[in-house]
FISEKE-701297 format. One record per residue (C-alpha): residue number from 1; residue in one letter; z, y, x. Coordinates in steps of 0.05 Angstrom, whole numbers. Example, Ala and Ser with C-alpha at 12.3 -4.5 7.8 and 13.67 -1.06 7.14 Angstrom:
% residues 2
[1 'a' [156 -90 246]]
[2 's' [143 -21 273]]
***
This chain:
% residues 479
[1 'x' [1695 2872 4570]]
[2 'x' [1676 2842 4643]]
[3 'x' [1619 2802 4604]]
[4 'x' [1593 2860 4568]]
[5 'x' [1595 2900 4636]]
[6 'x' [1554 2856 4676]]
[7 'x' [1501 2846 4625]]
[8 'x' [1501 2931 4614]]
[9 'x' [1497 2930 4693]]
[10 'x' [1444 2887 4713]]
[11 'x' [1409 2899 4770]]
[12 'x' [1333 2921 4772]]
[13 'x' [1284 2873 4798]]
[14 'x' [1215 2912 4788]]
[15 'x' [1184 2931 4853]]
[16 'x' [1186 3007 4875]]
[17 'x' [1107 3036 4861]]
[18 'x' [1082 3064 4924]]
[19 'x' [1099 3140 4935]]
[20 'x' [1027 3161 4924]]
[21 'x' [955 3157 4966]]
[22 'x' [979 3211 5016]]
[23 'x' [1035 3147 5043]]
[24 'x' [1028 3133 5122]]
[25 'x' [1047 3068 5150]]
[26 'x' [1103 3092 5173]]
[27 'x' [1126 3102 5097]]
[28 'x' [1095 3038 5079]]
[29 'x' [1132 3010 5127]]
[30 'x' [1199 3042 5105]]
[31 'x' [1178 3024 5033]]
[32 'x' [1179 2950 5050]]
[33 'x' [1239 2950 5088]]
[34 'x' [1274 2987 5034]]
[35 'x' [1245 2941 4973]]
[36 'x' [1281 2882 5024]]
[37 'x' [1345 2914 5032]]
[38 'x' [1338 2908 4940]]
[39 'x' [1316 2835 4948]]
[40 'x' [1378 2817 4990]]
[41 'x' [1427 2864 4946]]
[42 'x' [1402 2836 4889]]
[43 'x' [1407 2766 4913]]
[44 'x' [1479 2784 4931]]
[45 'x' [1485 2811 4859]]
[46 'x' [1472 2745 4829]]
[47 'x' [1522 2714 4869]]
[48 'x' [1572 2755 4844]]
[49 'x' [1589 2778 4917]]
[50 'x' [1583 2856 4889]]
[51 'x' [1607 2881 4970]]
[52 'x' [1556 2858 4994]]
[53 'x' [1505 2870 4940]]
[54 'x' [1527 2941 4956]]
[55 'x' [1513 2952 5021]]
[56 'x' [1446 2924 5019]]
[57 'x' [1437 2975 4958]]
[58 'x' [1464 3027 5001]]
[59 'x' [1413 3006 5061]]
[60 'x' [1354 3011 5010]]
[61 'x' [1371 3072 4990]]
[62 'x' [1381 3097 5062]]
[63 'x' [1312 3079 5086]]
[64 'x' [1283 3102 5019]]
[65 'x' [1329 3160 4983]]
[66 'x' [1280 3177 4928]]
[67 'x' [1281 3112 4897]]
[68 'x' [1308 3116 4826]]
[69 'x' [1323 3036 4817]]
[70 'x' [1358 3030 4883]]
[71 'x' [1403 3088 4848]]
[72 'x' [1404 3045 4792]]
[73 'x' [1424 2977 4825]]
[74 'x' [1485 3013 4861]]
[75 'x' [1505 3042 4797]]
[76 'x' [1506 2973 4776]]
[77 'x' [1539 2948 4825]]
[78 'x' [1600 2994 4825]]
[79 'x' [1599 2990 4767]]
[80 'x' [1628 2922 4768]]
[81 'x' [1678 2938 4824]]
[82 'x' [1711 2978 4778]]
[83 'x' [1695 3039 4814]]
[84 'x' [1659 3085 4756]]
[85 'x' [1657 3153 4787]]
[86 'x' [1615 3133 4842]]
[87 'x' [1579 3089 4799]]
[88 'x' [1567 3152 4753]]
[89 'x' [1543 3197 4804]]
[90 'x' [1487 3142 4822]]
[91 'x' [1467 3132 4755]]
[92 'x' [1464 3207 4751]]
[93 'x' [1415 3206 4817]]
[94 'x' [1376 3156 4788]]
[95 'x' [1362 3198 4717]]
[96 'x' [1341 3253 4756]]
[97 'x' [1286 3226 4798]]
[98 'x' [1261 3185 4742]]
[99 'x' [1273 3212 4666]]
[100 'x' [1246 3162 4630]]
[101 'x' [1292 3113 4670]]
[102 'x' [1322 3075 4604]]
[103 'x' [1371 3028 4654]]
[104 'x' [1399 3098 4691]]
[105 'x' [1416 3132 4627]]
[106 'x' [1449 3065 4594]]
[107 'x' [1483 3060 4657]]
[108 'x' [1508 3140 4658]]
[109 'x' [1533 3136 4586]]
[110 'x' [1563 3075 4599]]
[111 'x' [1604 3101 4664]]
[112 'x' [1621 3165 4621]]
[113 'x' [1633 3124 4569]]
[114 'x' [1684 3082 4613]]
[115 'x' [1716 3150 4639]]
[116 'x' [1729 3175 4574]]
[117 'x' [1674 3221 4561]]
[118 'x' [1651 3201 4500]]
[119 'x' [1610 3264 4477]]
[120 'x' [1573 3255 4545]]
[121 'x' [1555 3188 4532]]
[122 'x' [1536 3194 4461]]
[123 'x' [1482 3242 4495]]
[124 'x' [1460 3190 4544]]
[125 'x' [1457 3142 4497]]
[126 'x' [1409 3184 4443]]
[127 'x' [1361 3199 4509]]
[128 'x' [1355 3117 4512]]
[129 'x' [1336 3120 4433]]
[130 'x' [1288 3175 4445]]
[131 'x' [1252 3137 4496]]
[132 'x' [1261 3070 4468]]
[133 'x' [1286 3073 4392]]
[134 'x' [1298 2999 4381]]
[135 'x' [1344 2993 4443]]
[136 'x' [1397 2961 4416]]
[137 'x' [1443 2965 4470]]
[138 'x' [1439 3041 4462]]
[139 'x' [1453 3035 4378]]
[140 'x' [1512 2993 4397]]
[141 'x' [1533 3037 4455]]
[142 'x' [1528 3096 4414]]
[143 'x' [1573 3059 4359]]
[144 'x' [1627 3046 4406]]
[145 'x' [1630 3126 4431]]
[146 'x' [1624 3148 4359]]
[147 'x' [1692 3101 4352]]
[148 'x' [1724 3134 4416]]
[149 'x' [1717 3202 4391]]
[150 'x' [1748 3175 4317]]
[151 'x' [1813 3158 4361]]
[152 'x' [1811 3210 4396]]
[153 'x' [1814 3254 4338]]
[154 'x' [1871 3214 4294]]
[155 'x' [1920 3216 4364]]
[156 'x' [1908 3281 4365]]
[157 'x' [1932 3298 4307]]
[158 'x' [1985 3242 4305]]
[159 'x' [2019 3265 4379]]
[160 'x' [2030 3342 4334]]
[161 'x' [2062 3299 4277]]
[162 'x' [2106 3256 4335]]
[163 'x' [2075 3191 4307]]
[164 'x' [2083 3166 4383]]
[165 'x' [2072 3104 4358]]
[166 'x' [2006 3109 4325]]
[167 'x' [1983 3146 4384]]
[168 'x' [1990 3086 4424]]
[169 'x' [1956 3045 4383]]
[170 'x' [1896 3090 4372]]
[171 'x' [1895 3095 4457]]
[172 'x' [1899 3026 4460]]
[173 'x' [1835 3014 4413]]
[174 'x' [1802 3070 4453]]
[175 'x' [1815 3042 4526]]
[176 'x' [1787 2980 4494]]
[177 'x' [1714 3024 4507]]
[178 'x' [1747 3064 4558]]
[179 'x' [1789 3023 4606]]
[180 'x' [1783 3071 4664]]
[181 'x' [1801 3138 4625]]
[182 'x' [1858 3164 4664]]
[183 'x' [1865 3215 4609]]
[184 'x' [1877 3160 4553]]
[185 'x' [1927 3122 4595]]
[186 'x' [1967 3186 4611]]
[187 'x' [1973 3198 4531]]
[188 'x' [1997 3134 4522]]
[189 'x' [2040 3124 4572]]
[190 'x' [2081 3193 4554]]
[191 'x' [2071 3166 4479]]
[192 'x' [2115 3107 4511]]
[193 'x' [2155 3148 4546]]
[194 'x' [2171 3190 4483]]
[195 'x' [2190 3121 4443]]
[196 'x' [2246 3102 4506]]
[197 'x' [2196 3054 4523]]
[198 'x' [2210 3070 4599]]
[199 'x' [2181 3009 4639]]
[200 'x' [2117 3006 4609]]
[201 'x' [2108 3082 4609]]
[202 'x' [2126 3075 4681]]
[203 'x' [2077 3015 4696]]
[204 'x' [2018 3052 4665]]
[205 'x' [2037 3114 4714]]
[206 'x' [2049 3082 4773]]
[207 'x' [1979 3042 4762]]
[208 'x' [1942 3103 4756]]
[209 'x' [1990 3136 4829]]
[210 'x' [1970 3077 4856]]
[211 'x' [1890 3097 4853]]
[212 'x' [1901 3170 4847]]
[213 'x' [1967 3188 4884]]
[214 'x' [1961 3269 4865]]
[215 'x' [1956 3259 4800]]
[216 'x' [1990 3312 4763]]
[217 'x' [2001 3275 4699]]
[218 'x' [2013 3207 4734]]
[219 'x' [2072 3248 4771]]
[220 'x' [2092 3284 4704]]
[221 'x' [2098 3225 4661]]
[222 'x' [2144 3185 4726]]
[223 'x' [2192 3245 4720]]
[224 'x' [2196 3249 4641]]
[225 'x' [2215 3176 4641]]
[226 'x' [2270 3186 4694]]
[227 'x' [2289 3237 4665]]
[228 'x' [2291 3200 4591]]
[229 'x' [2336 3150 4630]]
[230 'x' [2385 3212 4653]]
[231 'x' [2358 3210 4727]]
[232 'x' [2353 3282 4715]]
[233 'x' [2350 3301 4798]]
[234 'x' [2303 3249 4820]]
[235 'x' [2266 3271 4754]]
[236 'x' [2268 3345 4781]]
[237 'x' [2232 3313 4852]]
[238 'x' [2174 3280 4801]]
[239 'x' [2160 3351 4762]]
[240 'x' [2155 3391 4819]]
[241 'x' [2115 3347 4864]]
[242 'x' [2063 3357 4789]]
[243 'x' [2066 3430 4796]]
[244 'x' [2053 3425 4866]]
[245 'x' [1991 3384 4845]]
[246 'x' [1971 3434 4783]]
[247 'x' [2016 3500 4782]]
[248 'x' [1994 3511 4713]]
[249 'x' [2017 3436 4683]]
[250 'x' [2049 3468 4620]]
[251 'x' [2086 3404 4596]]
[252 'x' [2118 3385 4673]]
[253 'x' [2138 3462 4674]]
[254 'x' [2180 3463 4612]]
[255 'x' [2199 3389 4636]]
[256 'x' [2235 3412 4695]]
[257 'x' [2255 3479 4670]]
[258 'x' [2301 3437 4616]]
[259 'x' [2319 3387 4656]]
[260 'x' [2342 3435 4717]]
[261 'x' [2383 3472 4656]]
[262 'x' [2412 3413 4626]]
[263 'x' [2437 3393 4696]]
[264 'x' [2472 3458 4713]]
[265 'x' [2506 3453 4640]]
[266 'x' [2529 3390 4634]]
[267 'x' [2559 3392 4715]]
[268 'x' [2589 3468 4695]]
[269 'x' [2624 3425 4635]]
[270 'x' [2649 3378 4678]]
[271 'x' [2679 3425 4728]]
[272 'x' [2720 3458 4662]]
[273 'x' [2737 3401 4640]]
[274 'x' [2779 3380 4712]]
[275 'x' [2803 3448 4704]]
[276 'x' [2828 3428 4649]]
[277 'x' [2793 3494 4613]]
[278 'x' [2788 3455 4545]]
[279 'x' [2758 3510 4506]]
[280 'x' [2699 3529 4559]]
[281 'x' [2689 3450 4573]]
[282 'x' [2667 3441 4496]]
[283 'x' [2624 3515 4498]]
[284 'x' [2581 3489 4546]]
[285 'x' [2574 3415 4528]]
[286 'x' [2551 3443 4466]]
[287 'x' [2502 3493 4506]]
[288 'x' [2473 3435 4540]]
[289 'x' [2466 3394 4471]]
[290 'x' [2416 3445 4449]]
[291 'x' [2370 3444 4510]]
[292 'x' [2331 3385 4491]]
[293 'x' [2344 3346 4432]]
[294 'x' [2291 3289 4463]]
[295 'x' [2328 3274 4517]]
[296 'x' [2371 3212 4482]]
[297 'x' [2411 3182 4539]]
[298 'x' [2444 3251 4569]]
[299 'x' [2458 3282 4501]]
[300 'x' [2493 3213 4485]]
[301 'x' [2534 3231 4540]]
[302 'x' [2542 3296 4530]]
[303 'x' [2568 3281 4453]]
[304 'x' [2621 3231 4481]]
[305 'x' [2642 3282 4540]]
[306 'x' [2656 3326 4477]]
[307 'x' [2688 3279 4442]]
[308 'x' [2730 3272 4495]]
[309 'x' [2748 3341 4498]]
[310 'x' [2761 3343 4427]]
[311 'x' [2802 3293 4440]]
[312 'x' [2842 3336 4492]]
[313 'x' [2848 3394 4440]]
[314 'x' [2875 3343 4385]]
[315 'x' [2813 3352 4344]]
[316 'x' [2816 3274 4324]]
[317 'x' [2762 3279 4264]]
[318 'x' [2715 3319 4310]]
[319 'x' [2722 3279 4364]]
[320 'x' [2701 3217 4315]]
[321 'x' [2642 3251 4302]]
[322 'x' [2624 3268 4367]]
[323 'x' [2625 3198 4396]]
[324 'x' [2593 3173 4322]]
[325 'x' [2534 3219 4351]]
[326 'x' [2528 3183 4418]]
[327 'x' [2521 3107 4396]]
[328 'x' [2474 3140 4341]]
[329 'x' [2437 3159 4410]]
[330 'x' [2456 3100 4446]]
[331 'x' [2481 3039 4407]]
[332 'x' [2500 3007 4479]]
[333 'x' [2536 3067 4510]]
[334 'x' [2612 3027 4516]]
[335 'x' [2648 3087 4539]]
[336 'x' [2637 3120 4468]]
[337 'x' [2662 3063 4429]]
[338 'x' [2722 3051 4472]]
[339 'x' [2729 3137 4459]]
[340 'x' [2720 3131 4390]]
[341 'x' [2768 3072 4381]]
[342 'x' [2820 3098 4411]]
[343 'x' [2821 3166 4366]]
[344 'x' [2816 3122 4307]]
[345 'x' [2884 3081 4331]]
[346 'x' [2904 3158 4345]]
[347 'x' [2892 3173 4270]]
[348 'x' [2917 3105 4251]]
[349 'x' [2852 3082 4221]]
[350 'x' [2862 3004 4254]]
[351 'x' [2805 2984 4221]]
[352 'x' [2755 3018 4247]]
[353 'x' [2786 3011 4314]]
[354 'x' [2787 2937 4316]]
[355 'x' [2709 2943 4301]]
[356 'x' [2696 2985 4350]]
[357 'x' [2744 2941 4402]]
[358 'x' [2700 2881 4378]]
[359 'x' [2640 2912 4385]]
[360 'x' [2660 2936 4468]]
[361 'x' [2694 2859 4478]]
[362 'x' [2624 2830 4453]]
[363 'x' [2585 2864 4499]]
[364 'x' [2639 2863 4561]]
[365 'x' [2687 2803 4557]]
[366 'x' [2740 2834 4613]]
[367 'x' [2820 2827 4609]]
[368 'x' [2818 2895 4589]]
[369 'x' [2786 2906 4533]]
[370 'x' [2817 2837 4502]]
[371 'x' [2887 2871 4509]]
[372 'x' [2847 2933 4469]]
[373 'x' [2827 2894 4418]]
[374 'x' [2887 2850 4404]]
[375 'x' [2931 2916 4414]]
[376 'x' [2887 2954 4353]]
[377 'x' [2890 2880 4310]]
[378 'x' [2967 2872 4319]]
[379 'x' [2970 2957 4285]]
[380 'x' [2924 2940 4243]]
[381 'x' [2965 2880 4216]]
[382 'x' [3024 2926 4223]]
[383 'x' [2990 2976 4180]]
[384 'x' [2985 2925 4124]]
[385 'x' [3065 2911 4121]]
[386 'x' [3120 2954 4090]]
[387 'x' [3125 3017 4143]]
[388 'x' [3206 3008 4144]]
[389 'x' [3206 3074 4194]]
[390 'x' [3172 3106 4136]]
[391 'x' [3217 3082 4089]]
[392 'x' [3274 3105 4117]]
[393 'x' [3237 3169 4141]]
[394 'x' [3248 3160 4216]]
[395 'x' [3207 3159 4278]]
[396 'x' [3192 3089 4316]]
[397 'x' [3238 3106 4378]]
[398 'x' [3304 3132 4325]]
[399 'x' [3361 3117 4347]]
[400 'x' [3420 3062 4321]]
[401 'x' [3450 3116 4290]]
[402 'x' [3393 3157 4270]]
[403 'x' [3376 3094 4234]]
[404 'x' [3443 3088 4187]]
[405 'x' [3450 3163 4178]]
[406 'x' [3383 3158 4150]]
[407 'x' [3397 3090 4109]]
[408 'x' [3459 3125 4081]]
[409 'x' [3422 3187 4053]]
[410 'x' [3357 3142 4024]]
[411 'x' [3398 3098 3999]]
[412 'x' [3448 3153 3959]]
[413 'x' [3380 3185 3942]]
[414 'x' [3363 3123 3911]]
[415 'x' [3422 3094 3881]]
[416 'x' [3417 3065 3809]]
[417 'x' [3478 3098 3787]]
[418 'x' [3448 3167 3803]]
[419 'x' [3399 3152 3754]]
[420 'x' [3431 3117 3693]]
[421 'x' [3408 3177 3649]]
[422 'x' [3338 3174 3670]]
[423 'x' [3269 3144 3625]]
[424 'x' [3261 3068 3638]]
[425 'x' [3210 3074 3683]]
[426 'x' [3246 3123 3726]]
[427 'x' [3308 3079 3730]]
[428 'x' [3258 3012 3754]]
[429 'x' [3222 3060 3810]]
[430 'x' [3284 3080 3838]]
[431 'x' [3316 3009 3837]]
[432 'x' [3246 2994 3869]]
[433 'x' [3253 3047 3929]]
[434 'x' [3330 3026 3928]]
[435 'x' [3320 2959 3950]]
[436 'x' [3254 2978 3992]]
[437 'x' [3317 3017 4030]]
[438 'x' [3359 2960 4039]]
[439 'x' [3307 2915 4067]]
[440 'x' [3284 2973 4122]]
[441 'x' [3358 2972 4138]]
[442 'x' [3363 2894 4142]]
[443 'x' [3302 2899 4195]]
[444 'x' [3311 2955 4230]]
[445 'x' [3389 2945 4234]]
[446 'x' [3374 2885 4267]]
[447 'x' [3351 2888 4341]]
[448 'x' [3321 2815 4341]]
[449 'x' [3281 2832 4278]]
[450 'x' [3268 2900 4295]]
[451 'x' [3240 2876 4358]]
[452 'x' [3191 2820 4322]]
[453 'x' [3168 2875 4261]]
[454 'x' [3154 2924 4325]]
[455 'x' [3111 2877 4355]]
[456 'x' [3076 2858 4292]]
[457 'x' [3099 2794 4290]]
[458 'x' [3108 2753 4220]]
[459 'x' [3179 2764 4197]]
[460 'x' [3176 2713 4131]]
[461 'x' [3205 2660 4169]]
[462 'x' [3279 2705 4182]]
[463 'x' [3281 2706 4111]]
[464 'x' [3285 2768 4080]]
[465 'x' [3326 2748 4023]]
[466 'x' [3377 2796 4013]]
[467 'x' [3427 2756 3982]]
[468 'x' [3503 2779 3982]]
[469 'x' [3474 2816 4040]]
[470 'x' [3430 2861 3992]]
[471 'x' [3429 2941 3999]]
[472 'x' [3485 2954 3957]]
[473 'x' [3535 2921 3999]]
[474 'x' [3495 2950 4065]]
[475 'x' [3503 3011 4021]]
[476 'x' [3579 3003 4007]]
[477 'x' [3596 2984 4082]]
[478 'x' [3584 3061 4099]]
[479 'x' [3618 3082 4040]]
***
């Protein structure tokens, strides 16, 4: 693009015609000092030394204002530094003290071009073909804003469908002809913003605050991205400093209405929820979830800090969900898993906690969440054994006694003799659950072993061969 920019910009070399017969010598003299004011500039020019080039520009014009090429060669100049709304407005000057000035209107459509105004630059560009049809600088410029418009066009329409990503591309192609259209930047960099693509989005902004420090959707596009990354007060700061800028900025309006909302919500949840006010906690979590379903990272937390009152309330399954919701926002977001894993150890579904324990120890190796994980691996190896307390049909903290009373009754319940008359396959089920009985009572009878199966350790090598010591004598010792 630099290339193509200094051979569009090339300075003017022809000498100014005299201003007409009626010239004194005092304009003659003016005339010559001006035209060497151009020679120097344009020498400077050459040398690629474009400050200095325009000053000497600047002193030609100066000493001789009505010039049209001195326009021109400033234009040019600037043009080169980057600096295409001056250059513009020279270019501009130029056109309209000369009309059929081909260089001032290539150089006008090719600053409006650079700005972003493509329809204005197709027109400069068709006044070149009008006086010069087989420019082909002009054909190709014309090309290139004919292209602009084209991507214009297809964002447009892709930013209403929320193809954020398409709109990037088509801005990027565009600022390829454009590079200093603040207007395409600021699409892409809230495209980017919009996608959770928060440092570049910010990068692009803070380039264009940098030149511009009032810009309104520089300032708008800052806040939505701290806002994205649940900054929501500093965000708050951004938006309004944009509406200071343009009262009437629809999109940093609604921006800082919702985010002003979802702050009161989600702070008025918190307070219930150290009240310990359950019920109105959850309400307005769940107020605050549908402010703005775009804002990932605070409805992530907002879903776990319902979870977590779900949790409060007992609502296990809900609260599962809830916190399912938030690493579906946030796949990094630790304090969900850790929720979520420890309502499925609640619910006794080990599995799924020792994933989700895994998944919290990959990402933070601390002493803590090791003890988590082998905690929710030693139930879920638990899980997988004989559930003696089940058996039996007591609680884990029963008693010694609670323990035999309830032996005595399972095992009377299950006593072969009280089911001699039954089918075959009755009589083998209840010798089954019979000696299932026994071998709860051998464990749990036993505080050494009761201790081991209580801490999920392996209980093969006691030997759980009932031998003379099998239910029914267990059974017969009691009566």
């Amino acid at each position: 693009m630099a290339a193509a920019a200094a051979a569009e910009a090339e300075c003017d070399v022809v000498m100014a015609a005299p201003d007409g017969p009626g010239e004194t010598d005092s304009d003659e003299e003016a005339r010559r000092e001006a035209e060497a004011f151009k020679e120097q500039g344009n020498a400077y020019y050459a040398k690629k030394d474009y400050n200095e080039a325009f000053n000497y520009y600047t002193k030609a014009i100066d000493t001789c204002p009505n010039n049209a090429s001195y326009y021109g060669n400033r234009a040019a100049t600037l043009m080169m530094l980057g600096r295409f709304r001056e250059a513009l407005e020279d270019a501009q000057q130029s056109v309209r003290l000369d009309d059929s000035f081909v260089r001032g209107h290539l150089r006008e459509g090719k600053c409006h071009l650079s700005l972003g105004n493509a329809m204005a630059a197709s027109r400069c560009f068709q006044r070149v073909l009008e006086l010069d049809h087989k420019n082909t600088q002009a054909q190709q410029e014309l090309k290139n804003a004919t292209t602009v418009l084209e991507y214009e066009k297809i964002a447009e329409v892709d930013f209403e469908k929320r193809d954020f990503r398409k709109v990037v591309f088509c801005m990027d192609r565009a600022l390829e002809f454009a590079p200093a259209c603040h207007r395409f930047k600021i699409l892409k960099a809230e495209c980017l913003a919009l996608l959770g693509r928060y440092p570049e989005a910010q990068s692009v902004a803070s380039d264009i605050l940098r030149m511009d420090s009032t810009n309104a959707d520089a300032l708008y596009v800052r806040g939505l991205c701290l806002y994205y990354e649940d900054c929501i007060e500093k965000a708050v700061q951004f938006f309004v400093q944009a509406l200071r800028m343009a009262p009437d900025h629809e999109k940093a309006c609604l921006a800082c209405r919702n985010a002003k909302a979802l702050k009161a919500k989600k702070e008025d949840g918190n307070k219930a929820f150290k009240k310990g006010n359950y019920k109105l906690a959850y309400e307005l979590y769940t107020e605050a979830l549908g402010i703005d379903p775009n804002n990932i990272k605070t409805n992530a937390k907002l879903y776990c800090n319902r979870g977590t009152v779900n949790s409060k309330l007992r609502k296990l399954e809900e609260a599962i969900d809830d916190c399912t919701n938030a690493v579906k926002l946030d796949d990094t977001y630790i304090k969900a898993y850790l929720r979520r894993a420890q309502c499925y150890m609640d619910t006794e579904q080990y599995e799924d906690a020792v994933r989700d324990y895994e998944k919290v120890y990959q990402t933070e190796k601390t002493k803590e969440h090791k003890q988590l994980l082998k905690n929710a691996q030693v139930e879920l190896k638990k899980s997988k054994r004989k559930d003696y307390y089940k058996i039996l049909g007591v609680n884990k903290n029963a008693s010694e006694d609670e323990i035999k009373k309830a032996y005595r009754k399972r095992a009377l319940m299950h006593h072969p003799d009280r089911h001699s008359g039954a089918s075959a396959e009755v009589q083998k089920e209840e010798e089954k659950k019979f000696k299932e009985v026994g071998e709860a009572f051998t464990i749990l009878s036993d505080p050494k072993k009761k201790a081991r199966y209580d801490s999920g350790q392996d209980l093969e090598e006691d030997g759980l061969n009932m031998g003379a010591s099998g239910p029914g004598n267990f059974f017969f010792q009691f009566g």
